[in-house]
N, C-alpha and C positions, 0 to 999 in steps of 0.2 A: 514389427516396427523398428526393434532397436537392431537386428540385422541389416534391415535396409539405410537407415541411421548411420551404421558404419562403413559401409559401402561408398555412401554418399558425402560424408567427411570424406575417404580416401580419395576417393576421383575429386573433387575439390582440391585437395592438399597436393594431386600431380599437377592439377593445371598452375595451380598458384606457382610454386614449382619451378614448373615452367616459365612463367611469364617472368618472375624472376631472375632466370638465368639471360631471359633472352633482355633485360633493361639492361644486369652486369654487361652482356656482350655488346649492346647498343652504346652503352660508355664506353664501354673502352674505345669501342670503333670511332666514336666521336672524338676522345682526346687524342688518337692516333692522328685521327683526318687535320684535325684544328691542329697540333704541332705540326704536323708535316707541312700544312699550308702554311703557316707564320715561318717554316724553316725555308721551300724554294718558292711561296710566291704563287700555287698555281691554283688557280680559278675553281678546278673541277672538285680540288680537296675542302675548299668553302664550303662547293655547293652540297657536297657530300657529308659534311657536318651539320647544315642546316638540312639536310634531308634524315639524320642521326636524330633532330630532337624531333620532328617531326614526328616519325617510327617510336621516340620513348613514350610521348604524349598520347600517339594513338593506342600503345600497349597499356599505358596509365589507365586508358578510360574503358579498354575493355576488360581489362583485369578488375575495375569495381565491383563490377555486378557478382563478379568472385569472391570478392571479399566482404559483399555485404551478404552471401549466402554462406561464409563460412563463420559470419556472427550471427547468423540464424540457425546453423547444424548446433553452433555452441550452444544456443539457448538453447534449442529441442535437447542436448544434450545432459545440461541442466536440470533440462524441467525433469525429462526421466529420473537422472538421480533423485532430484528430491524426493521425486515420487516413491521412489523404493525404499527412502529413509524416511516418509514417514510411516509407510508399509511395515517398515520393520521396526516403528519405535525410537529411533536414533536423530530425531531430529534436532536435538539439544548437541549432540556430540559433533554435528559438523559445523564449526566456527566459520561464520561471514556467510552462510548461503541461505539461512532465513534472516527474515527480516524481525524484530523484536516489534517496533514501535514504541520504544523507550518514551519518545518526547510525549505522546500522546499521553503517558500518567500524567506529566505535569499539568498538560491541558484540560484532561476531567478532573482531576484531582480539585480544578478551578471553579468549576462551571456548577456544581453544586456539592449541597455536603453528602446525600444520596449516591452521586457519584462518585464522590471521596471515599465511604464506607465501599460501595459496591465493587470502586478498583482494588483496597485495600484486603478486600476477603474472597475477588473471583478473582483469577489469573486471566485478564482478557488484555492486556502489555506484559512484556517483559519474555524474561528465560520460561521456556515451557510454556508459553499463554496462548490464547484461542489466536492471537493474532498473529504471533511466529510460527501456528502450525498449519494455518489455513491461507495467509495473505500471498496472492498474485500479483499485488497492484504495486506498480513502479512509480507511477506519476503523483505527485503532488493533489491533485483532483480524487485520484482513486484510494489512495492510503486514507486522504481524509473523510472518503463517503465509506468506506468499509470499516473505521474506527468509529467513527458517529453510529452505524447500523447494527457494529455492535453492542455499544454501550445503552442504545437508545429505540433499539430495532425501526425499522423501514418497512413501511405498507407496501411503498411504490416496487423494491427489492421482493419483497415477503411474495407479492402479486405475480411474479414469476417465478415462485418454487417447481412448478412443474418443468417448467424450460429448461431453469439452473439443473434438476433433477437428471433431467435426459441428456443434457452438456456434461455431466458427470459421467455418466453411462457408456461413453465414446471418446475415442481417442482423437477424437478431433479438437479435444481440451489442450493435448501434446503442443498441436498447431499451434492454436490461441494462445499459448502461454508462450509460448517462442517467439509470438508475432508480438505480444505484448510486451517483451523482455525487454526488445530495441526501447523502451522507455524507461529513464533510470533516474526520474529525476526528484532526491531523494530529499532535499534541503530543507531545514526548517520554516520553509515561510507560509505565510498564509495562502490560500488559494486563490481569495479574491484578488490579491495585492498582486497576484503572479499574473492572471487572466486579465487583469488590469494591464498591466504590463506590454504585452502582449497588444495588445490594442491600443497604445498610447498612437497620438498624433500628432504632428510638430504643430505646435502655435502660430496663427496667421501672422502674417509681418507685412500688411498690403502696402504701408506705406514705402517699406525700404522694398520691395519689386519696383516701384515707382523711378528710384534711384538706380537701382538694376539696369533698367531699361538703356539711361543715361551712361551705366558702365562698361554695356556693351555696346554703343554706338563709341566710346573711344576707341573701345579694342578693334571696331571696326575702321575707324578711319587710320589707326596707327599700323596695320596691316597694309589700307589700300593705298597710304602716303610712303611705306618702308619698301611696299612692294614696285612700285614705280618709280625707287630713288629720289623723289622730293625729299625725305627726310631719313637719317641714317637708320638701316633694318633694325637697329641695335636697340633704336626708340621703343621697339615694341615689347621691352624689357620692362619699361614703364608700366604698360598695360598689364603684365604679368603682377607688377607689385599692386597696382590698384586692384585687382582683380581678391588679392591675397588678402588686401584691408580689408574691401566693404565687404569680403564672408565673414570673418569676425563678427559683423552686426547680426548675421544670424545665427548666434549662440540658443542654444535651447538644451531644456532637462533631460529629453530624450536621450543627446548626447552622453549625458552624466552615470546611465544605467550601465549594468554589464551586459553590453548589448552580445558580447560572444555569448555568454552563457543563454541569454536567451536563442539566439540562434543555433546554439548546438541543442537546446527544446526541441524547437519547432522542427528543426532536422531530426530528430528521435522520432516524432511522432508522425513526422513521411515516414517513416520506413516502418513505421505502425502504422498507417494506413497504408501502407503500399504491400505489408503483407496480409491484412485485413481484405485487401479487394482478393485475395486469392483463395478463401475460406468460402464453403459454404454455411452460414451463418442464419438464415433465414427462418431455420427452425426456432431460434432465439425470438427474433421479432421481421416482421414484413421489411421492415426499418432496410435492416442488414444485408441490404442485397449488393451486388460484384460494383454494380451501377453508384450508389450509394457512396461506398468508399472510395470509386475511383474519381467521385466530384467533387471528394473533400481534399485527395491527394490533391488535385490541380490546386485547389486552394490555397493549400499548405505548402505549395512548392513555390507560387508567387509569396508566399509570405516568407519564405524562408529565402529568397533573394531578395528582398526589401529588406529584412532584418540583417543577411551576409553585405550586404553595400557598407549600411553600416558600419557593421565591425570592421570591414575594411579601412573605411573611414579614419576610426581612431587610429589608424596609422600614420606616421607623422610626415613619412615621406612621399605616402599616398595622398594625405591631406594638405599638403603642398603643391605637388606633379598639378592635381585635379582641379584646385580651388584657382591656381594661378593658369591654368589656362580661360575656364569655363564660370570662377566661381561657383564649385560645384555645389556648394553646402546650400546656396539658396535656390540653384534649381530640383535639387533630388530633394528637398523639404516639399516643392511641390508634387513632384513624382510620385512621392512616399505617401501622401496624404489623397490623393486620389485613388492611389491601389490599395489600398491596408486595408484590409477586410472589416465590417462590422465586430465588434464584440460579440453581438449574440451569433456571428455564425464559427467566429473562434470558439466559443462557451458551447455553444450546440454539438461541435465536432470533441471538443475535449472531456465532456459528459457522457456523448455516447463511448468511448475510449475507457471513461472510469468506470461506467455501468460495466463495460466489459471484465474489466479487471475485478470486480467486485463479483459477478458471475462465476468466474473461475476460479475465484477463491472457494466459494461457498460452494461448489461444485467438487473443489479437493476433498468433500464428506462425503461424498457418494463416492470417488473414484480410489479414495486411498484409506475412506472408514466403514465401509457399508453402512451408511447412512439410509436415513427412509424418508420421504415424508410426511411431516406431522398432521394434524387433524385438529380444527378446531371443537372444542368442548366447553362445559359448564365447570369441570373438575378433570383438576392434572390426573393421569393416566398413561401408564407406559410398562412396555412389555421388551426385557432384555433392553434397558440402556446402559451404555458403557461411559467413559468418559475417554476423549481423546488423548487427555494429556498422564495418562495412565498406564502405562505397559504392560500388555498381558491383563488389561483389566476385567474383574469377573463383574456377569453382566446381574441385573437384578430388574424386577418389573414389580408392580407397585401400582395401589390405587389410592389415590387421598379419597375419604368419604368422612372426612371431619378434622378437624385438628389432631396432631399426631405428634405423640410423644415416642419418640428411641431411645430406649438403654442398653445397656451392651458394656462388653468387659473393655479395659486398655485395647489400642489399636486390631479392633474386629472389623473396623470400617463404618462409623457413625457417620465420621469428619469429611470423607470422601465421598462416602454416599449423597450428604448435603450438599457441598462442592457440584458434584456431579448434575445434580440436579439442578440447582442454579445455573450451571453451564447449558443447562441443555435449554433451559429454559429461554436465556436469552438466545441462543440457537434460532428456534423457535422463532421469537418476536421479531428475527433480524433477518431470517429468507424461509423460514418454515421446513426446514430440513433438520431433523435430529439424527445422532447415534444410537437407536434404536427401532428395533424389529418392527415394535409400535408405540405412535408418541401422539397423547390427544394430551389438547391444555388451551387456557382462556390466554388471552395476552394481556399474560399478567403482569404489572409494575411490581418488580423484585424490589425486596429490601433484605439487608443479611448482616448478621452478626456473629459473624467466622471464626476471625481470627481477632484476637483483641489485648490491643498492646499498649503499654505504659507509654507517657512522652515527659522522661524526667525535666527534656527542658519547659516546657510549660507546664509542667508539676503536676499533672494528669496521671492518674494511676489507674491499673487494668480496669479496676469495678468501674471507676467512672466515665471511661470510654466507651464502654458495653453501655452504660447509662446513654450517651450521648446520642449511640446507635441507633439504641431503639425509642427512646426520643424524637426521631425524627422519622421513625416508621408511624409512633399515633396521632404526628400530630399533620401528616397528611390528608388534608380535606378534598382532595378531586374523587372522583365520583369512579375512578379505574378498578379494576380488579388489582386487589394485593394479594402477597403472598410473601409470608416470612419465612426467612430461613435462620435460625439462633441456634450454635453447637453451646452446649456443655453450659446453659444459661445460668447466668450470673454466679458461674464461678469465683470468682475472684472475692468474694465474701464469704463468713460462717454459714454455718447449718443452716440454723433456725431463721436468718435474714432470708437467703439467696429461698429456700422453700416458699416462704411466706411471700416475697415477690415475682417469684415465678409463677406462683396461681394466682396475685391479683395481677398479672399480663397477662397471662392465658385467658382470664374476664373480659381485659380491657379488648383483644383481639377479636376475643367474637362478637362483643358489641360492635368494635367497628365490623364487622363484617368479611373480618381477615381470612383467608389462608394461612395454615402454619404447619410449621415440621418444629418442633425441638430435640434436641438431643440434652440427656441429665443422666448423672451417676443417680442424681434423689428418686425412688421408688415411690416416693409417697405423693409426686406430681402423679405416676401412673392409678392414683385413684381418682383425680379429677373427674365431675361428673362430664359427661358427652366428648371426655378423650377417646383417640383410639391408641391404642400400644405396637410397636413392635420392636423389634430388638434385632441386635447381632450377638452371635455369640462363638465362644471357642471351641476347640476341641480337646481333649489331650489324651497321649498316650496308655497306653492300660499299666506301664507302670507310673503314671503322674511322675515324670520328669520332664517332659518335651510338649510345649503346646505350641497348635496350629490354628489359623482361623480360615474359613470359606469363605469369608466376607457378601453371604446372600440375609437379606432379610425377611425377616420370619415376624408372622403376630404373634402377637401376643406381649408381655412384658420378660425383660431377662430374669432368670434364673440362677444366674453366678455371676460372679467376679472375680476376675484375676490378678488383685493389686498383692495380695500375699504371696501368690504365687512366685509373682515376677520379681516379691524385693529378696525371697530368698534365693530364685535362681540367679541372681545379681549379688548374690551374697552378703547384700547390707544388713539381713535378717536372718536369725540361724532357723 
């Protein structure tokens, strides 16, 4: 692929090239011809300047289709690299060409306190997060159905794992992703307010048509009175200026939008459907066929000249020329409003688009993580899961059959392990594809207490934010499968407190009927009756100077620790 790839840039980059040279040479011949006529006066060097722009224009409009396939070589270009950076781990290190989805913290961070905790201890935004290392979606529509699916997973998404699965499997993702690229449209707005948008219609004005009528029978008779000499041609200067008042009357909001920016949309997403009818796509959905997208292109090409009028419009010398012949603004108010598509067949075409985009994302786990499909089950279960955002991650497999406590020395891989799993999990709930060999699990409502941090300005200190957390896991009354995940549980207190409240939550979660992982340095949780144990643990050297960890987990409960080790190798301890 990526040889023919280059191939296909270079014969591109000749013709372009080409057509280039030959517009330079069409000017100059044109200012040649145009001075030499304005110098002796003769007819043929006119006619041969206006036969110059002629030849530019026709070179103009065959050279597009060049130029909209060498922003399509660039996407395919793109898209491979990414590909290969996250193949190799480096996704973090190439600045601007993932996408983070920064604004969407703010937006969960809103929407509940579940999703506050859950963005604050799973990397699903931001540097390194599920969403920078998975996300396809360019448009407005697709970043927000692929943010939502994964914070909140998707039946309707999840219900085509197999599809997503096998669009992973084939390089006809390459395609898709390059055909998706032409849409870039990245801004923080809402979605509804934008597809709104997009469907807006000018407001009736039947009364001032009525007057209309009246304005153009002057312009008529001031024509057929100027054109017969009854009355000086000049009169019809008049009509020009009434023509220019009564558009004024029809002012409307429509005008007020950035109607460019919507029109450079809707142009992005032609040439997303126009290289969408070129895919074979049908294995995804019956939906998806050549026929399909080529009836949405027609769509979107009349919409996108109703939107281009427009923005023409707000031009002021255009909005003069137009209005003083024609009074344009109240006849193309009609025009506009008769052609403009319904919303739900904008929304229908802009849905299928984000679905795509959303496919191809979740499809980047199959094609660049050897990803599997998951399995529903009664209890999480998984054999070799890694975690994506991991380099070089060592894989581990793992059966919950009860509440589960991990011990394990300083950085053996408690905190990651958990991580990992919660990641996989909403994986899982959001298209049914995990990073691993084998991945069975209920879809379960996560809840996690990670990472857990003071907020001096609201005078909140660590213990009492772990308090908040998991506060808000018991007192969850829906009827869904839960599953906790708590590191290094209620750290942030003495001994004798943080033991004695860790086994009355460990009670409180099987009453409610929880799932749970903890991770605890306290040994004396691993006596809890109907715990199960397992631990990480180190290795070191046969002359104990150098430790290393496997970071695989093991039953049973740990057996060492390594906090003396480490304060002497750090020399704070002799």
């Amino acid at each position: 692929m990526k040889e023919n790839l280059e191939l296909n840039i270079k014969k591109n980059k000749q013709i372009l090239n080409i057509t280039s040279l030959i517009k330079v040479v069409i000017v100059v011949l044109f200012l040649i011809f145009i001075i030499t006529y304005f110098t002796n006066h003769f007819n043929t060097y006119l006619y041969l300047s206006l036969l110059m722009i002629v030849l530019f224009i026709v070179i103009a409009v065959f050279s597009e289709k060049y130029y909209l396939e060498k922003k399509y070589l660039d996407n395919m270009s793109l898209a491979i690299f990414k590909h290969e950076a996250r193949q190799k781990g480096n996704v973090t290190n190439q600045k601007g060409f993932f996408d983070k989805g920064n604004e969407f913290k703010r937006i969960y961070s809103k929407t509940s306190l579940r999703d506050k905790y859950l963005l604050e201890d799973i990397d699903i935004f931001g540097k390194n997060s599920l969403f920078e290392h998975l996300s396809s979606a360019k448009s407005v529509l697709g970043r927000n159905k692929l943010a939502l699916s994964l914070c909140h997973g998707d039946l309707n998404i999840a219900s085509k794992k197999d599809k997503i699965y096998e669009l992973g499997k084939r390089d006809i993702l390459i395609d898709l992703e390059a055909s998706l690229a032409f849409n870039n449209i990245t801004e923080d707005i809402d979605k509804d307010s934008y597809i709104e948008s997009l469907s807006l219609k000018f407001k009736p004005k039947k009364n001032l048509y009525l007057g209309l009528i009246f304005v153009f029978v002057i312009d008529i008779l001031l024509i057929v009175l100027g054109s017969l000499n009854i009355i000086n041609p000049l009169f019809i200067i008049i009509g020009v200026i009434i023509n220019i008042f009564y558009a004024t009357f029809f002012k409307d909001p429509l005008y007020m939008l950035n109607t460019t920016s919507l029109y450079n949309s809707i142009g992005q997403n032609q040439n997303v459907l126009n290289h969408l009818a070129k895919l074979d796509l049908e294995f995804i959905s019956n939906k998806y066929k050549k026929e399909y997208f080529n009836s949405n292109l027609k769509k979107f090409k009349r919409l996108s000249t109703l939107w281009q009028v427009i923005s023409y419009r707000n031009n002021i010398l255009f909005k003069i020329i137009f209005n003083g012949l024609c009074c344009f603004d109240a006849i193309y108010q009609l025009i506009f409003n008769k052609l403009q598509l319904k919303d739900e067949e904008i929304f229908e075409t802009l849905e299928d688009i984000a679905n795509l985009e959303v496919y191809a994302s979740y499809a980047n786990l199959v094609y660049d993580y050897q990803a599997f499909l998951g399995e529903s089950n009664d209890k999480l279960e998984f054999i070799d899961l890694t975690n994506i955002l991991v380099k070089d991650c060592v894989p581990n497999s793992f059966t919950l059959k009860n509440g589960t406590i991990i011990t394990g020395s300083n950085m053996s891989g408690k905190t990651t392990f958990l991580r990992t799993i919660g990641e996989a999990i909403l994986l899982y709930n959001a298209c049914g594809i995990v990073p691993a060999a084998a991945f069975k699990s209920p879809n379960y409502m996560l809840y996690t207490a990670l990472r857990i941090k003071d907020d001096l300005a609201l005078g909140v200190s660590s213990f009492y934010a772990e308090i908040e957390k998991i506060k808000e896991m018991i007192t969850d009354a829906s009827e869904t499968k839960k599953i906790a995940l708590i590191d290094e549980i209620f750290k942030g207190t003495n001994t004798l407190d943080r033991v004695y409240g860790a086994k009355m939550l460990i009670k409180k979660l099987e009453e409610l009927d929880y799932d749970f992982i903890i991770s605890t340095h306290d040994f004396e949780l691993c006596e809890v009756k109907s715990i199960v144990n397992f631990h990480f643990a180190e290795q070191y050297s046969h002359d104990y100077k150098e430790i290393s960890f496997d970071y695989k987990i093991k039953e049973g409960k740990s057996v060492s620790t390594n906090a003396i080790f480490l304060l002497k190798k750090s020399g704070i301890i002799d």
